[in-house]
N, C-alpha and C positions, 0 to 999 in steps of 0.2 A: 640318477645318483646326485648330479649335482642340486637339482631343487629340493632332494631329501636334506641334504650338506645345510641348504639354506633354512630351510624349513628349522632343524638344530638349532643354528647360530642364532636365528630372528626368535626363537623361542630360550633362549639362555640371554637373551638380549633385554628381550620381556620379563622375567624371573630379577634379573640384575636389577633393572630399572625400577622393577616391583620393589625391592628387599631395600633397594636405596632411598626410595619414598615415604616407608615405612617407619626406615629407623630414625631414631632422634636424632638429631643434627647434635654434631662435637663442638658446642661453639663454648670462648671463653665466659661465658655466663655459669658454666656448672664446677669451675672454679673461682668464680669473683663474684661479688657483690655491689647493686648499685645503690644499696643502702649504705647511706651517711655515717649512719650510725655504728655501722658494724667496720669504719675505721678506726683501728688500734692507735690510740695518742701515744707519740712519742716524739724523738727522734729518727729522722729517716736519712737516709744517702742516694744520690741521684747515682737510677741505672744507668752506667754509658751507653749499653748495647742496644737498650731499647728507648731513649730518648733524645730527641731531635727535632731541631728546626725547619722548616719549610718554609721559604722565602720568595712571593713573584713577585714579578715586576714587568710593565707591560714595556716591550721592544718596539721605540718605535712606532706604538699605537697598533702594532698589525698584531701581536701575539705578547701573550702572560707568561713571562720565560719565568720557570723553576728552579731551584738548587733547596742543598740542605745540607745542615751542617750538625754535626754529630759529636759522640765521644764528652758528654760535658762531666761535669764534677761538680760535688758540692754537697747543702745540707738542706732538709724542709724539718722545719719545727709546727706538728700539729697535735691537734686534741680537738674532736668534731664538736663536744661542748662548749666550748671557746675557740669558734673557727677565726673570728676575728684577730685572734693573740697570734696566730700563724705569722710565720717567715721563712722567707725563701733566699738562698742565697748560689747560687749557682755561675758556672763558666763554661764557656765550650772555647775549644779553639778553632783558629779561627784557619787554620790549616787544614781543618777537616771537612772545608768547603767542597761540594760535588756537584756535577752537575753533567749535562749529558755528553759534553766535549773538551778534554783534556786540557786542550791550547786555550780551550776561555777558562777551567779550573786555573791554571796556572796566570792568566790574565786577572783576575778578581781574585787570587793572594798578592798579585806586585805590587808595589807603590804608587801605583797609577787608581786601585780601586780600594781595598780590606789595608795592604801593606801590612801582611800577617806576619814578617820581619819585625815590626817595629811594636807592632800592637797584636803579640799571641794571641791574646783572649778576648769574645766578649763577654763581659759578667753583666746582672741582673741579683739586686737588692732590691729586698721587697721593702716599703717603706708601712703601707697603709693594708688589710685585708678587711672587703666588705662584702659580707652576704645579700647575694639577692637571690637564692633561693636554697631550701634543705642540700642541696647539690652542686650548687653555683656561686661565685662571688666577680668580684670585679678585685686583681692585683695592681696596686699602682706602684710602682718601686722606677729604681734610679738605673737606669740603663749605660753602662759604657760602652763605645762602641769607635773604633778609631780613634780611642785618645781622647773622645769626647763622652760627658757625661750629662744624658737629659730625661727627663721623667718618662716615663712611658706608662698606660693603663692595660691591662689586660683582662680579658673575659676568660672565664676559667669556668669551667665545669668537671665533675668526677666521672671517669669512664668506671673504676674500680679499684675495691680492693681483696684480698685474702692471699692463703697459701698458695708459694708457687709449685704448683705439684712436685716441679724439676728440684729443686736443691732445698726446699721447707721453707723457704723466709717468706716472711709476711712482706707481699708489695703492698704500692697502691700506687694509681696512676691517675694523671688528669690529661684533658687537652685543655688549649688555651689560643686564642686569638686576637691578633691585634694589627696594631699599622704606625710607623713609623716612617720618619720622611726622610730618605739620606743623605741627602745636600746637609739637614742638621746637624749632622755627625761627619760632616767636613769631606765625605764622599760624592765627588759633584762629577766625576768623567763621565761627557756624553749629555751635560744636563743640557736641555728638557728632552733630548730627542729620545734617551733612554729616561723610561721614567722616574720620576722624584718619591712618587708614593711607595712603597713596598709593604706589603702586605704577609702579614705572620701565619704560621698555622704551629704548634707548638705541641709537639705527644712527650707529655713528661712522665717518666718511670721511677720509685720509688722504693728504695728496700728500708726497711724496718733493722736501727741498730740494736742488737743487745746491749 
């Protein structure tokens, strides 16, 4: 009885594994677009829920510690005809720093690293947009960051856009990469032993105003 039992299960095992192989994969491709062109120009508003900072920084040489900071606000002005006339104007707080242990979240908001007391927000004005490909540009804008304000470049590229099945708005969304050096921006606790470099990773989410 019991190797009939199995013979069952290892045969509805096989059928499952079949039927899953088979079917199309549910990915965000059959809602979005990685064509350029089929960005709606307008006005847009930064999703909080779905964009966010990613920030390492190497500990001490031995490991790339992570965190990420969320919840931002703000406005992208686009028209994929004139990708260049784009601007970006965005802020996160800087309160909404996380990372994988509380007592360091709460050490990197005090006065000793962020001082998310003194300095809520970081914002990001885009100054300059340049294309380097149907899908890609390079962002240079004016970075504040602890009080302090200095140019930063960034590499951008379109992951997507279209209807969000969920609620109907028209998104569109990029990532964006770059590196900035924190001692610049008057953040020096721990320098050299914690690193100076940090390095960006950037998922920004867009809703389309009416």
């Amino acid at each position: 009885m019991s190797m009939k039992i199995n013979f069952v299960v290892a045969g509805a095992m096989t059928a499952l594994l079949a039927m899953t192989a088979s079917a199309p994969p549910a990915t965000a491709q059959q809602v979005s677009s990685r064509d350029p062109n089929a960005v709606t120009a307008g006005t847009y508003k930064v999703e909080p829920y779905h964009t966010q900072v990613t920030f390492s920084v190497s500990h001490f040489g031995f490991t790339g510690f992570s965190g990420f900071l969320s919840g931002g606000s703000g406005t992208l002005l686009i028209d994929p005809a004139t990708a260049a006339a784009s601007r970006l104007e965005i802020a996160i707080p800087v309160a909404s720093i996380l990372t994988t242990a509380q007592v360091l979240d709460d050490m990197l908001k005090s006065d000793q690293w962020f001082d998310a007391t003194k300095y809520p927000n970081a914002t990001f004005v885009s100054t300059k947009v340049t294309p380097t490909a149907s899908d890609a540009a390079t962002v240079t804008g004016k970075l504040t960051l602890h009080g302090v304000t200095k140019q930063v470049t960034l590499k951008t590229r379109l992951v997507g856009s279209g209807t969000n099945p969920m609620d109907k708005t028209f998104n569109v969304g990029f990532e964006a990469v770059g590196k900035i050096r924190r001692g610049d921006f008057g953040i020096k606790q721990y320098l050299p032993l914690v690193g100076d470099e940090v390095a960006l990773k950037i998922a920004g989410g867009f809703v389309l105003q009416q």
